[in-house]
C-alpha positions as YAML, in Angstrom:
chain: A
units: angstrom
residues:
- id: 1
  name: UNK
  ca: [1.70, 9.63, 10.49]
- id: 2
  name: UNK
  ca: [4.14, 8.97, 7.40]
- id: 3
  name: UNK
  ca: [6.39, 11.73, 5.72]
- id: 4
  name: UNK
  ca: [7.30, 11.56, 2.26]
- id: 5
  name: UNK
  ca: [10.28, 13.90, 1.98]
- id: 6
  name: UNK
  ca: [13.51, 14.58, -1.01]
- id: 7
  name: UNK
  ca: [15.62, 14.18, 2.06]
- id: 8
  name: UNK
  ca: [15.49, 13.47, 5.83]
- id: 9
  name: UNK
  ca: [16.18, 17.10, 7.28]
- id: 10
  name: UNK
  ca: [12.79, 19.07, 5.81]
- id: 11
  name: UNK
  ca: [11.18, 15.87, 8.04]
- id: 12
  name: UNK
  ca: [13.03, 17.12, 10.71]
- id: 13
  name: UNK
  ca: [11.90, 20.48, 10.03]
- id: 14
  name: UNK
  ca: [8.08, 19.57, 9.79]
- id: 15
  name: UNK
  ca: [7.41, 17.27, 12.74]
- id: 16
  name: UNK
  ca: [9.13, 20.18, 14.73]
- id: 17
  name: UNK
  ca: [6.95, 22.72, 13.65]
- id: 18
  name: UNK
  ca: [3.55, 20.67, 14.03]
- id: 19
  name: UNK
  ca: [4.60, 20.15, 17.35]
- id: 20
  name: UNK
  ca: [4.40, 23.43, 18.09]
- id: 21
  name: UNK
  ca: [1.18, 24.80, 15.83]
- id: 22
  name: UNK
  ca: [-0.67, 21.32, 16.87]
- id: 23
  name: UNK
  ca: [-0.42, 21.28, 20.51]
- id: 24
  name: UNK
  ca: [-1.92, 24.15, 21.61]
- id: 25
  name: UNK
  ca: [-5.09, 22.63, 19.63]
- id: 26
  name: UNK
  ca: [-5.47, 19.61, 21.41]
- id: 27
  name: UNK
  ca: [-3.25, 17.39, 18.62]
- id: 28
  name: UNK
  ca: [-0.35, 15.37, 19.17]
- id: 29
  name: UNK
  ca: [1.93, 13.06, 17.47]
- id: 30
  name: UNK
  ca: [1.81, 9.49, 18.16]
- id: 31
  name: UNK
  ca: [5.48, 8.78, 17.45]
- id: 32
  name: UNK
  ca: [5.11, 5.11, 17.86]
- id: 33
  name: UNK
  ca: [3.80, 5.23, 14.57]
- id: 34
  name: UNK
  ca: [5.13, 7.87, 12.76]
- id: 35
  name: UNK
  ca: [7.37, 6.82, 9.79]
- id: 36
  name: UNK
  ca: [9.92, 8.68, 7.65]
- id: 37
  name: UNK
  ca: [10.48, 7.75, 4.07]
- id: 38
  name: UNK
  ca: [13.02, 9.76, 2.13]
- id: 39
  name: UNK
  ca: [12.83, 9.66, -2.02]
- id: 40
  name: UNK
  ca: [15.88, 10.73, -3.39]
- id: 41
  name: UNK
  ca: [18.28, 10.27, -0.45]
- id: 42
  name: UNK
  ca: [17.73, 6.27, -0.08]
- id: 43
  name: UNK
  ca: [18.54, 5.77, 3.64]
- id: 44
  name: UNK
  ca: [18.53, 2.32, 4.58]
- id: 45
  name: UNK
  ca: [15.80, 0.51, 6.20]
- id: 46
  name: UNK
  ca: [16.02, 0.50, 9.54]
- id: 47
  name: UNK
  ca: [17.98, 3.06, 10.29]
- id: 48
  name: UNK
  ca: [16.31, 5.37, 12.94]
- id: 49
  name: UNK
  ca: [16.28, 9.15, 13.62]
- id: 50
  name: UNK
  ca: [15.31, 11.26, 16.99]
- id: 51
  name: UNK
  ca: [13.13, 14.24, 16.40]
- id: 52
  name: UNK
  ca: [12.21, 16.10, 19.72]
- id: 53
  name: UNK
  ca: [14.03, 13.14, 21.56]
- id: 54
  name: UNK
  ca: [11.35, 10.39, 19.88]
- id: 55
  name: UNK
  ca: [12.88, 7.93, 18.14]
- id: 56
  name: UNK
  ca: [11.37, 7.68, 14.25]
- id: 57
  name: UNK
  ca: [11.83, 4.84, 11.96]
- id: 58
  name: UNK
  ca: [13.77, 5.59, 8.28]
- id: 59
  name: UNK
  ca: [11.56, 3.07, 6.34]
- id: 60
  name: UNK
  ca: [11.37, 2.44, 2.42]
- id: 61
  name: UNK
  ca: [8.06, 1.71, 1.85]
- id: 62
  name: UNK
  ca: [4.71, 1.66, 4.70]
- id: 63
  name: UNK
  ca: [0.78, 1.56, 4.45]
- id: 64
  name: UNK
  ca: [-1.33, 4.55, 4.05]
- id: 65
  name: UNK
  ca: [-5.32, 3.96, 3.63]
- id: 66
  name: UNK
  ca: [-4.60, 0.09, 2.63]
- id: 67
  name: UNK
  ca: [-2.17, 1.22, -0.29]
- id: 68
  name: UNK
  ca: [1.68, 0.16, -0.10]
- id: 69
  name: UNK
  ca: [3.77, 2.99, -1.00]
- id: 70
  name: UNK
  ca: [7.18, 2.34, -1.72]
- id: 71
  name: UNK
  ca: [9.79, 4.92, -2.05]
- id: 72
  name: UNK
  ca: [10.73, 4.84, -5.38]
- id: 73
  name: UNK
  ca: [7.57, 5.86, -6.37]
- id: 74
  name: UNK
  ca: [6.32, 2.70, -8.64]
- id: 75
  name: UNK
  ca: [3.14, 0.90, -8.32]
- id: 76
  name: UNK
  ca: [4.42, -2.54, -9.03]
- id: 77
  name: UNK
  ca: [5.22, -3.19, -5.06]
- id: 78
  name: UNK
  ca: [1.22, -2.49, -4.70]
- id: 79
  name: UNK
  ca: [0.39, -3.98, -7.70]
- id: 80
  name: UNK
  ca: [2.24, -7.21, -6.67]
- id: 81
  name: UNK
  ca: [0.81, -7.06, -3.09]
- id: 82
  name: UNK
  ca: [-2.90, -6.62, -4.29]
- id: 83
  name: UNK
  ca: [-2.63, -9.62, -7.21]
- id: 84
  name: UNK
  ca: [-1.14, -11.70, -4.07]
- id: 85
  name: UNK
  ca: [-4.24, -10.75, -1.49]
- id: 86
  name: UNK
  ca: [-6.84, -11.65, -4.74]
- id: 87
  name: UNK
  ca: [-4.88, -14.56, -5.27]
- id: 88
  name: UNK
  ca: [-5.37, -15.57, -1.63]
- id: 89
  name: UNK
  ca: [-8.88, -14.78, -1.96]
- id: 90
  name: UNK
  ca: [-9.77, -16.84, -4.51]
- id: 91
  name: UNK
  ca: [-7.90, -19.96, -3.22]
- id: 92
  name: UNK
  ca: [-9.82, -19.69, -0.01]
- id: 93
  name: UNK
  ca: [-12.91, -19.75, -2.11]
- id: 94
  name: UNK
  ca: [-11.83, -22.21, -4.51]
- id: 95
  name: UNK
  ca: [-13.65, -25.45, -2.80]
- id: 96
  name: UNK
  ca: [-16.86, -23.50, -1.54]
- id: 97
  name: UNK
  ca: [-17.71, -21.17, -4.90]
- id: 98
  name: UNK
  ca: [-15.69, -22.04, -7.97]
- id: 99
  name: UNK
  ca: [-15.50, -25.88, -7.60]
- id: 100
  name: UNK
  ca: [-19.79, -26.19, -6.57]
- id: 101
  name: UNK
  ca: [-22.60, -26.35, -8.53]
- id: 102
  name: UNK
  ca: [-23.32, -22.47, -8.28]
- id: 103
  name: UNK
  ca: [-24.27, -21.63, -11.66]
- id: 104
  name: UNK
  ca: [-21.44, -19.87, -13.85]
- id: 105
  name: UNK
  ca: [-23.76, -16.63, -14.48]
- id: 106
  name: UNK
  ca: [-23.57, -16.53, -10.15]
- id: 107
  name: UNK
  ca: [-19.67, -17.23, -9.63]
- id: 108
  name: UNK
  ca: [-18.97, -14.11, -11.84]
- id: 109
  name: UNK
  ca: [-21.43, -11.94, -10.35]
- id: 110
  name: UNK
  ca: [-19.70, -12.88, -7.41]
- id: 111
  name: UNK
  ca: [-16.25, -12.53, -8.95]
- id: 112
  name: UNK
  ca: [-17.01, -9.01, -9.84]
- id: 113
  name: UNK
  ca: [-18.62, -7.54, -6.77]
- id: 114
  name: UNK
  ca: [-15.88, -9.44, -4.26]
- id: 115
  name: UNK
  ca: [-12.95, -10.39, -5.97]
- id: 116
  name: UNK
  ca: [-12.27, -7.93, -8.06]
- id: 117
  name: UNK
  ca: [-12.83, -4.79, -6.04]
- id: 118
  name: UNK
  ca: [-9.99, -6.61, -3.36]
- id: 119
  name: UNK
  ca: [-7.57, -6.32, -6.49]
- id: 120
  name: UNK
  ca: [-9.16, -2.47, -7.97]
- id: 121
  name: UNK
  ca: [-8.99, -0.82, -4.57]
- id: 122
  name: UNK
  ca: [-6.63, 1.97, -4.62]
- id: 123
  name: UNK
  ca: [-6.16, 1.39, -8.36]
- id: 124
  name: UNK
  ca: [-6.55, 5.16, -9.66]
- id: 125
  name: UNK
  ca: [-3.12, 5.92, -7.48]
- id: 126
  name: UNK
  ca: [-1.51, 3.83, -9.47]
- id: 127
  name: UNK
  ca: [1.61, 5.09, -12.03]
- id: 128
  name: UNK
  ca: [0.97, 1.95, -14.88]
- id: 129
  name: UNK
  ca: [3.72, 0.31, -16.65]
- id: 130
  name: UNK
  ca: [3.01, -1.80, -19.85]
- id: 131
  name: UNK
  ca: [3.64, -4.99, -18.03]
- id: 132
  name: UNK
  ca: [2.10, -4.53, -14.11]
- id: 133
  name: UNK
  ca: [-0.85, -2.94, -17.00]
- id: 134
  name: UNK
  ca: [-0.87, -7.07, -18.98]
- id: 135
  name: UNK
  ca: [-0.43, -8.78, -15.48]
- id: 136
  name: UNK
  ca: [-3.63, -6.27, -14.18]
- id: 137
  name: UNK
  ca: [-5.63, -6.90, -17.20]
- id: 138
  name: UNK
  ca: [-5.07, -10.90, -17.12]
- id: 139
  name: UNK
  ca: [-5.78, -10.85, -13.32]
- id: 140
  name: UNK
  ca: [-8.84, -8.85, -13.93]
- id: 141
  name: UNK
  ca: [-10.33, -11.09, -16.86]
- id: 142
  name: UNK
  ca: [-9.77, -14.02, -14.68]
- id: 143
  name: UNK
  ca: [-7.00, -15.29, -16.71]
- id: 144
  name: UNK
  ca: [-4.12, -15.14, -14.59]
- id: 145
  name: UNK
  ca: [-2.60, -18.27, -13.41]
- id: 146
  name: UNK
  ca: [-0.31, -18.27, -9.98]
- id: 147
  name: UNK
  ca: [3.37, -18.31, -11.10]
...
């Protein structure tokens, strides 16, 4: 479980109240993975907090669903991580599919039903700025070269 919160005491607040509605259905909390991640009160990272006597980790950014989401709120920390995984992806293909004798019209049907969706997924979350929007457009055309 992650909570997104202004500041760390409505966190407080929340995990102490599902305690008590959640129990008596049959839900808990795994605290060894719940995460607090404060937006306007940057705490820093590591820092942690006890709620209930469990100990909770004050983190900046974590991974919900496969997405990255970082506490200021931008989508260039995901936008970043996903053009590195692609980038990964296609060098690990880069001797078996691009550089062999698989016709061109086959790599990019590959292209588009593998490597792009790895860089796409998540990709409606994300708040666009006019340059993560150039670097997403070149990595998406195939264009981009690894800087």
């Amino acid at each position: 479980m992650a909570i997104c919160c202004r500041v760390i005491s409505p966190s407080f607040y929340f995990c102490s109240f599902s305690c008590v509605i959640y129990v008596p259905l049959g839900l808990t909390i795994n605290w060894s993975k719940t995460k607090i991640q404060t937006m306007l009160d940057p705490a820093p990272a590591g820092n942690q907090v006890t709620i209930n006597g469990h100990s909770v980790e004050v983190v900046e950014s974590f991974l919900c669903l496969g997405s990255l989401i970082d506490c200021t709120g931008d989508s260039d920390p995901e936008i970043k991580r996903r053009v590195s995984i692609t980038r990964e992806c296609m060098m690990a293909l880069d001797r078996n599919i691009w550089r062999s004798h698989i016709s061109v019209g086959t790599k990019l049907r590959f292209y588009n039903s593998c490597s792009r969706p790895i860089f796409l997924y998540g990709a409606e979350t994300w708040a666009v700025t006019a340059t993560a929007a150039k670097t997403s457009l070149l990595l998406i055309s195939g264009v981009y070269a690894a800087s």
